[in-house]
C-alpha positions, 0 to 999 in steps of 0.5 A: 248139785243134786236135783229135788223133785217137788209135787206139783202145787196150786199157787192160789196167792192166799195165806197159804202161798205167803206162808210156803214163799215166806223165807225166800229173799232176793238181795238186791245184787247177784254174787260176783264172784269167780269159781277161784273167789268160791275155792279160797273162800272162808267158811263163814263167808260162804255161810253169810253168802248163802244165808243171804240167799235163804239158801242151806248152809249146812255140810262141811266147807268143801260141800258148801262151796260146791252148793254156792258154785252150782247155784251162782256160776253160770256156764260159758 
């Protein structure tokens, strides 16, 4: 997974912060899935998967498999 620098901001908690955090969503439940669930898993999956998230869901199956491993498998 590739990192993105971001400038650093002021959070003031007004409008202005409401509408940067505003397509961010936590669903109630983290994936449970294994790095073999994410490696047989059909595409519209893993977009429903990611769209959950508010996450990208754009590039071929194979790059959004990485994307979803990357960002929900933690290491041992």
């Amino acid at each position: 997974m590739e990192s993105v620098a971001r400038p650093p901001h002021k959070f003031d908690g007004g409008a202005a912060g409401q509408e940067r955090c505003r397509d961010f969503r936590m669903p109630l439940h983290y994936p449970r899935y294994t790095k073999s669930d994410y490696e047989t898993m059909p595409e519209w999956k893993l977009d429903l998967l990611l769209a959950e998230y508010g996450l990208p869901i754009t590039g071929n199956v194979d790059q959004k498999r990485k994307f979803a491993m990357g960002a929900f498998l933690w290491p041992h």
